[in-house]
One Martini backbone bead per residue (centre of mass of N, CA, C, O) as a GRO file, in nm:
protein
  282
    1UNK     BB    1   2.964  -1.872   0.205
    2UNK     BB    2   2.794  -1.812  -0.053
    3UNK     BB    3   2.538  -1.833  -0.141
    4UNK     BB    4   2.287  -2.095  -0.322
    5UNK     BB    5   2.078  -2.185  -0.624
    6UNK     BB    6   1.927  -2.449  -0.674
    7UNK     BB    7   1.840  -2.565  -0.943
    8UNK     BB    8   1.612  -2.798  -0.871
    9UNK     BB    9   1.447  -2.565  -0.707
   10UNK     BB   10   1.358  -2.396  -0.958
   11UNK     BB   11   1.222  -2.555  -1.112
   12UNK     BB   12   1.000  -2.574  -0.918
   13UNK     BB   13   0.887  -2.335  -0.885
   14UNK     BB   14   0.803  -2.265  -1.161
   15UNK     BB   15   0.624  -2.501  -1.164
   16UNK     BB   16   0.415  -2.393  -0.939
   17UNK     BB   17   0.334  -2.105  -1.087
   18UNK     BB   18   0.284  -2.234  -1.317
   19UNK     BB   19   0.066  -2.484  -1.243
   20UNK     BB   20  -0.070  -2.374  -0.957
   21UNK     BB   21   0.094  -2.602  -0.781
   22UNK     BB   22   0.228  -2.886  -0.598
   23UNK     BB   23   0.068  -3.095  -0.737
   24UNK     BB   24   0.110  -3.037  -1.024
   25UNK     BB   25   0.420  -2.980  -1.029
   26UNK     BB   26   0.479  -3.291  -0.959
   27UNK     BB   27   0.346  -3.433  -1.218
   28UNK     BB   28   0.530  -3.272  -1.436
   29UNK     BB   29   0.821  -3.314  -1.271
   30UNK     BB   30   0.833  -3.629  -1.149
   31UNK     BB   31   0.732  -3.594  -0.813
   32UNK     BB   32   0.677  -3.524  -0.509
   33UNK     BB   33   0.524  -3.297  -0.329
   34UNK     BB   34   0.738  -3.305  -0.125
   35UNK     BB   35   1.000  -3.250  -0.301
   36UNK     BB   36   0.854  -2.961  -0.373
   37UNK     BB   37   0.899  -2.866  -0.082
   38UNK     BB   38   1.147  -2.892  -0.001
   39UNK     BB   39   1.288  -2.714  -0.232
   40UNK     BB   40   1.136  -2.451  -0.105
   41UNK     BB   41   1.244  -2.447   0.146
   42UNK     BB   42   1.556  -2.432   0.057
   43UNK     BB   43   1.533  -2.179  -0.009
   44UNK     BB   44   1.431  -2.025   0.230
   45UNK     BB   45   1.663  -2.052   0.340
   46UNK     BB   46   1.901  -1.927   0.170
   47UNK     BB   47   1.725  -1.628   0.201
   48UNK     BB   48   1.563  -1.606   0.467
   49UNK     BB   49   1.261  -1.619   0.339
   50UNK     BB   50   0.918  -1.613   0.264
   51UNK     BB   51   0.771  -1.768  -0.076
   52UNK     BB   52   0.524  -1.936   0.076
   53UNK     BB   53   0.182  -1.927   0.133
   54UNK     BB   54  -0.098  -2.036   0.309
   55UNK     BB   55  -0.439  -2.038   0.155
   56UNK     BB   56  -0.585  -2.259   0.258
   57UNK     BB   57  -0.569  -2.460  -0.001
   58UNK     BB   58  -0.388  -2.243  -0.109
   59UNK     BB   59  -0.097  -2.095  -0.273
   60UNK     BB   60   0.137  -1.788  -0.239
   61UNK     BB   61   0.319  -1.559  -0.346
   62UNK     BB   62   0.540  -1.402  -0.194
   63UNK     BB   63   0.728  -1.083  -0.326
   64UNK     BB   64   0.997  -1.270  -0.277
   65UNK     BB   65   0.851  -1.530  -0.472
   66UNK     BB   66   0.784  -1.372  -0.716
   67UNK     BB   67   1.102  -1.246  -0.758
   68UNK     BB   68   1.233  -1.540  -0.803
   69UNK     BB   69   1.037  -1.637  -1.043
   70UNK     BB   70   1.233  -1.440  -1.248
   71UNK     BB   71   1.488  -1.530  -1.153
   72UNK     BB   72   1.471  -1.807  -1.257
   73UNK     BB   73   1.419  -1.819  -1.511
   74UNK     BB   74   1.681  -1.653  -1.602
   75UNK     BB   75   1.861  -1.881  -1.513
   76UNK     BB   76   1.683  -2.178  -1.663
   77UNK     BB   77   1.800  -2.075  -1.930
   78UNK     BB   78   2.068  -2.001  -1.943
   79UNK     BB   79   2.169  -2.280  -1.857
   80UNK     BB   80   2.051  -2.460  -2.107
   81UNK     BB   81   2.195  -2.247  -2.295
   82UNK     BB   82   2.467  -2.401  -2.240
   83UNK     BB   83   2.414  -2.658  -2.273
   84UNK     BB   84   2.315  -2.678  -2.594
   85UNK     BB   85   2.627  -2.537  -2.684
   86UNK     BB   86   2.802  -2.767  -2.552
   87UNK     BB   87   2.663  -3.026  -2.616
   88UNK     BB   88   2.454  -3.168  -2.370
   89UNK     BB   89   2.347  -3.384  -2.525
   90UNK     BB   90   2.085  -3.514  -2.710
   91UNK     BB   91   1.850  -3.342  -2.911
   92UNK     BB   92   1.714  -3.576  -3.021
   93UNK     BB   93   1.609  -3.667  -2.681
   94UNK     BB   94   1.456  -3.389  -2.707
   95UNK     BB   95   1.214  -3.136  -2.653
   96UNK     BB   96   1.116  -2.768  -2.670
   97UNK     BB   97   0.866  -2.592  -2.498
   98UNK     BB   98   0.734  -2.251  -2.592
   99UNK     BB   99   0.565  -2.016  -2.360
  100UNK     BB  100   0.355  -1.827  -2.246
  101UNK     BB  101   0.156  -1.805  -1.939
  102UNK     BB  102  -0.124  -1.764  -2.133
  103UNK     BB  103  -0.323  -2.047  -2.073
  104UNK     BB  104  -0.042  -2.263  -2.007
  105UNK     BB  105  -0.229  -2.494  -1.841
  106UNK     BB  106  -0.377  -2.581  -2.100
  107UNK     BB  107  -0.194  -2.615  -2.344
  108UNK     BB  108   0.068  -2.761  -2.281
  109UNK     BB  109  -0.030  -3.051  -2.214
  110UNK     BB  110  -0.177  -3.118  -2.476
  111UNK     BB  111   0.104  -3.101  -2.660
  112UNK     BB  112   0.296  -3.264  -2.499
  113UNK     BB  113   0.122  -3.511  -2.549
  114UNK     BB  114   0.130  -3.532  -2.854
  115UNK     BB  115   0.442  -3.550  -2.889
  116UNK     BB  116   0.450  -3.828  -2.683
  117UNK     BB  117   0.310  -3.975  -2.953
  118UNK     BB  118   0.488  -3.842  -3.177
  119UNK     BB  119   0.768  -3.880  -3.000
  120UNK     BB  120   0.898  -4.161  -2.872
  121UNK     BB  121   1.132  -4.127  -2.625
  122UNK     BB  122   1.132  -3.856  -2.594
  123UNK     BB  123   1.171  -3.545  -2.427
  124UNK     BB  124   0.930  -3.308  -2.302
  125UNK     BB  125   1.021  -2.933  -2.256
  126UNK     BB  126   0.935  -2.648  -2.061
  127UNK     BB  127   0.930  -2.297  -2.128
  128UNK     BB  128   0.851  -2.010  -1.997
  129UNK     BB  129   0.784  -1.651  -2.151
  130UNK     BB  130   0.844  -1.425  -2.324
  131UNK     BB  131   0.783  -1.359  -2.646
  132UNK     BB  132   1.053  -1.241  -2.746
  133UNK     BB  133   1.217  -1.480  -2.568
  134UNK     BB  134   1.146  -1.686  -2.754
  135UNK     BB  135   1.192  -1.609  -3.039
  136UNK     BB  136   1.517  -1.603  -2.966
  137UNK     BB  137   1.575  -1.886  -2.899
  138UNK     BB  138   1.456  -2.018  -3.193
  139UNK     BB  139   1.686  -1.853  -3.344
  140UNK     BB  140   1.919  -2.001  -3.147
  141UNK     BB  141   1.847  -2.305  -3.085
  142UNK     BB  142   1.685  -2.344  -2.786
  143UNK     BB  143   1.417  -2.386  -2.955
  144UNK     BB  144   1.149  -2.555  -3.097
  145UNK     BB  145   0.893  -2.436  -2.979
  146UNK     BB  146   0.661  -2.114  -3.025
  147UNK     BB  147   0.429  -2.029  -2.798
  148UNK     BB  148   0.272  -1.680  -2.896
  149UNK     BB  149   0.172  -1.360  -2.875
  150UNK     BB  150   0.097  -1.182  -3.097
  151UNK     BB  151   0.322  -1.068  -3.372
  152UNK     BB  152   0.398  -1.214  -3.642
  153UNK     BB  153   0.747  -1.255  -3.705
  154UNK     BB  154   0.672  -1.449  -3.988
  155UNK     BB  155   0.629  -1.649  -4.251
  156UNK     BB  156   0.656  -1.919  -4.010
  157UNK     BB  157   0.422  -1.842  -3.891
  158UNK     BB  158   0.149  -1.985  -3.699
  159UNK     BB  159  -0.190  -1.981  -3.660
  160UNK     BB  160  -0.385  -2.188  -3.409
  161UNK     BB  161  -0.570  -1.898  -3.303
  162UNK     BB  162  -0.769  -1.809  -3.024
  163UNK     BB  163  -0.779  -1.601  -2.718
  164UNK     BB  164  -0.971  -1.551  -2.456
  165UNK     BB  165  -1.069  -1.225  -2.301
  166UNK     BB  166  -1.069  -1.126  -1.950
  167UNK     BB  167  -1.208  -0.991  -1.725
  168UNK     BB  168  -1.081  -0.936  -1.367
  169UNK     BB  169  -1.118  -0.996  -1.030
  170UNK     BB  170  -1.214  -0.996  -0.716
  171UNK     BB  171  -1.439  -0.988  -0.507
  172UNK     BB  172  -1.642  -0.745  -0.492
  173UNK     BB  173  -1.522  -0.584  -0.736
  174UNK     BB  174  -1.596  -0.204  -0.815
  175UNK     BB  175  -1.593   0.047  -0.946
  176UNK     BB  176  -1.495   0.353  -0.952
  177UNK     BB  177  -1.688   0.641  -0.853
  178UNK     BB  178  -1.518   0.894  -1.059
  179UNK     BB  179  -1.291   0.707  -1.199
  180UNK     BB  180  -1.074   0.582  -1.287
  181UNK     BB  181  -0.947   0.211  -1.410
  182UNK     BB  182  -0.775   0.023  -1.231
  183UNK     BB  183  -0.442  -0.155  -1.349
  184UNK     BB  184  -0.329  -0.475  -1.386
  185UNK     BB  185  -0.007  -0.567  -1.535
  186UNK     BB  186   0.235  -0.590  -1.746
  187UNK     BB  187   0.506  -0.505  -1.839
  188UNK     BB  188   0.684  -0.352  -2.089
  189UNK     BB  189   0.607  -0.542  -2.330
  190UNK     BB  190   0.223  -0.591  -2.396
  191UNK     BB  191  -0.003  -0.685  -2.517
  192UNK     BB  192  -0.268  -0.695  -2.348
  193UNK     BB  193  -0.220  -0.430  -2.230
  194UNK     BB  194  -0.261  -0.278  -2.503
  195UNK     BB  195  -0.563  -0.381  -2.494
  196UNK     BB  196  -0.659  -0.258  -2.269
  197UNK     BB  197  -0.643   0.019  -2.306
  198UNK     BB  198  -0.752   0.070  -2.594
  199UNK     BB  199  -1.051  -0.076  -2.511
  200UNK     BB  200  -1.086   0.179  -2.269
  201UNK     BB  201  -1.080   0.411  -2.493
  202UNK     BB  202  -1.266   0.357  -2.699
  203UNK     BB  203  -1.492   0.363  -2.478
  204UNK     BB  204  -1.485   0.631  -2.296
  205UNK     BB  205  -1.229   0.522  -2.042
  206UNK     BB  206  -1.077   0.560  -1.754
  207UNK     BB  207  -0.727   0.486  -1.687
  208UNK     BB  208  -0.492   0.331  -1.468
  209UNK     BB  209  -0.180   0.222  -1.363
  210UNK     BB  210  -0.129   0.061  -1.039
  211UNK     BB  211   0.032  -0.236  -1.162
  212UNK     BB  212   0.310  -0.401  -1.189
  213UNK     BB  213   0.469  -0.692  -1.389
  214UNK     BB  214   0.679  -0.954  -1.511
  215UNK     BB  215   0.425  -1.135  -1.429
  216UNK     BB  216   0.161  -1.294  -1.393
  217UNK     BB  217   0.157  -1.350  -1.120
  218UNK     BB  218   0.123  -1.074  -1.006
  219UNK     BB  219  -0.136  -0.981  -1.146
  220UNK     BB  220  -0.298  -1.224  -0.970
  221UNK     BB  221  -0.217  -1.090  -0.681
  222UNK     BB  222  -0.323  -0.758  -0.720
  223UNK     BB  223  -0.627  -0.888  -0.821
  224UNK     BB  224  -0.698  -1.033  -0.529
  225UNK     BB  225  -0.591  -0.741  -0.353
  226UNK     BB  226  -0.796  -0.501  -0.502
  227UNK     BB  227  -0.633  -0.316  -0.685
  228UNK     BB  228  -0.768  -0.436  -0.930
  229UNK     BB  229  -0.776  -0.515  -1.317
  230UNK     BB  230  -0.785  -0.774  -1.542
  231UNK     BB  231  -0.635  -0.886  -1.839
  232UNK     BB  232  -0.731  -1.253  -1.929
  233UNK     BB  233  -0.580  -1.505  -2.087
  234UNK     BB  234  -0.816  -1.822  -2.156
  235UNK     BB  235  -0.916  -2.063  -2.008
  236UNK     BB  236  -1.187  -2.176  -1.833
  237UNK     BB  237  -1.149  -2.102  -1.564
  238UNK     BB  238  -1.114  -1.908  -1.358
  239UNK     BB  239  -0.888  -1.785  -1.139
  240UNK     BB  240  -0.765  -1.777  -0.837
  241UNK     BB  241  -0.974  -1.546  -0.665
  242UNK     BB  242  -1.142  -1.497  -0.908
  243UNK     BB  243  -1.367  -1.264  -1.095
  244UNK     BB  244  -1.575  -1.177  -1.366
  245UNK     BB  245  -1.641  -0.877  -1.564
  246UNK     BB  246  -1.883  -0.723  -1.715
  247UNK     BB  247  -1.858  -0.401  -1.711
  248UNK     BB  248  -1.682  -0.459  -1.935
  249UNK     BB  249  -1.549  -0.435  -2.233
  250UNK     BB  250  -1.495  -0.624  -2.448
  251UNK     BB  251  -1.236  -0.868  -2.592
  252UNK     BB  252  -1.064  -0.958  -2.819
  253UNK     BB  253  -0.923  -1.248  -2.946
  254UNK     BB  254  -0.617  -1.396  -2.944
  255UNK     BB  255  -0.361  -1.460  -3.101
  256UNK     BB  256  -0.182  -1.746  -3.184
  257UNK     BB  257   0.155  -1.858  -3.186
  258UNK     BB  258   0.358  -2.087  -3.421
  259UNK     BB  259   0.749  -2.140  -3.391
  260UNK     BB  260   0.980  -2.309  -3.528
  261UNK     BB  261   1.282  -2.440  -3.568
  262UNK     BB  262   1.511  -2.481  -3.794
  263UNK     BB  263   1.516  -2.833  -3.915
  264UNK     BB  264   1.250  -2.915  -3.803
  265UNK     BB  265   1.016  -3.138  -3.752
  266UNK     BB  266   0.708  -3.084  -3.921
  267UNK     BB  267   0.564  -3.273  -3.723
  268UNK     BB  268   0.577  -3.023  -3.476
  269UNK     BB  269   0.382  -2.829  -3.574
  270UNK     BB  270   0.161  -3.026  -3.676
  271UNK     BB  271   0.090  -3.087  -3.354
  272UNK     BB  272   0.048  -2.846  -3.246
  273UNK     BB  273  -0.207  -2.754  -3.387
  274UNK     BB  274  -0.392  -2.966  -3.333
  275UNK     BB  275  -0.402  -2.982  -3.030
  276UNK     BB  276  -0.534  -2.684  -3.004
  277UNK     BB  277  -0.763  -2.633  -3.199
  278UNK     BB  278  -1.010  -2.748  -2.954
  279UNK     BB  279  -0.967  -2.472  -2.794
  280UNK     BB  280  -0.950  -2.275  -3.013
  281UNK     BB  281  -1.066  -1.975  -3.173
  282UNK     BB  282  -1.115  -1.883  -3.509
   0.00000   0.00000   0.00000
């Protein structure tokens, strides 16, 4: 019998990737913390190697568990967009909200609560990806609401704030003397990766791109072992084994935006820039 990959145990891994841990994972998913490790072993038996190894109190996802959670992604898209297609459940009995990764780990919850007082007995559901693939599924109605950055879609775009960006890197990880800035970034197509480079070259500062990843997950475990430094769109505390570099200059805030589905409740637009709005700066 060829492997299969249990879509309940992808959905648990790409919780654990988004949330940022095991015990976050499983109260985002209504499940106990062992239930989503077993998921997870269960993949890695499928698979026959480690995806998730413990680093002291926290856990890291190893190079095969970065890239299942990518291919996961795409594995846990298609499948629901082919079960809304179907028409199987009532839409009306469910909403998705699709986000970015930056700073999703602060937006979510916020929006997530707030829909589910004002939409009571719905259950509230959510996708992270790229921005074009966001706005693509909300194209296709298969995503009811798309908080992203980056160049506002259309004229139905709501920009809800803005994303304060921050250079990171690993602890006492210094500038190379006389040497380019090696940048761990999120391959192209990337806002942010572009405001990197534009913020470094308008400063009249060498750098390179010294490692791409298809997602957040990559660029911050690149950047936790010293390969280089990462600009990241966030909220609140730094990431997990990392400190902001103050030595690199500013890059003004990202805008977020949100756009709605067509026909969808404007109720559900005007909920999420609300929960948004005391969070993004102006």
């Amino acid at each position: 019998m060829p492997a299969v990959l249990d879509i309940t145990a992808l959905r648990s891994i790409v919780a654990v990737a988004d949330q940022g841990g095991f015990h976050r994972a499983a109260a985002g998913l209504s499940l106990s913390q062992s239930a989503v490790s077993q998921h997870v072993r269960r993949l890695e038996k499928t698979l026959g190697r480690p995806l998730v190894r413990r680093d002291g109190r926290a856990s890291r996802f190893t190079p095969e568990g970065e890239a299942l959670v990518g291919e996961a992604r795409r594995i846990l898209a298609a499948h629901d967009d082919a079960l809304r297609r179907l028409g199987v459940g009532d839409p009306r009995d469910s909403l998705v909200l699709g986000s970015t990764e930056h700073a999703a780990d602060e937006l979510l919850p916020r929006v997530m609560e707030r829909l589910q007082e004002i939409f009571p007995g719905t259950a509230v559901r959510f996708r992270l990806d790229r921005s074009g693939r966001l706005n693509d599924a909300v194209d296709r109605g298969t995503l009811d609401l798309a908080m992203y950055i980056g160049d506002a879609v259309d004229g139905h775009s709501v920009s809800a704030g803005a994303i304060p960006l921050t250079w990171y890197a690993a602890p006492g990880w210094r500038r190379p003397a006389g040497e380019p800035i090696p940048l761990v970034v999120i391959d192209s197509p990337c806002t942010i990766r572009r405001r990197a480079l534009q913020t470094l070259t308008e400063h009249g500062l060498d750098c390179t791109v010294v490692g791409e990843a298809a997602y957040l997950a990559g660029v911050l475990n690149a950047a936790r072992g010293g390969l280089g430094v990462a600009l990241v769109a966030g909220l609140g505390d730094p990431p997990a084994g990392l400190e902001r570099c103050a030595d690199l200059p500013a890059v003004p805030p990202e805008r977020l935006h949100l756009r709605a589905r067509a026909g969808s409740d404007p109720r559900l637009l005007d909920t999420a820039v609300g929960a948004l709005g005391p969070l993004l700066t102006s």
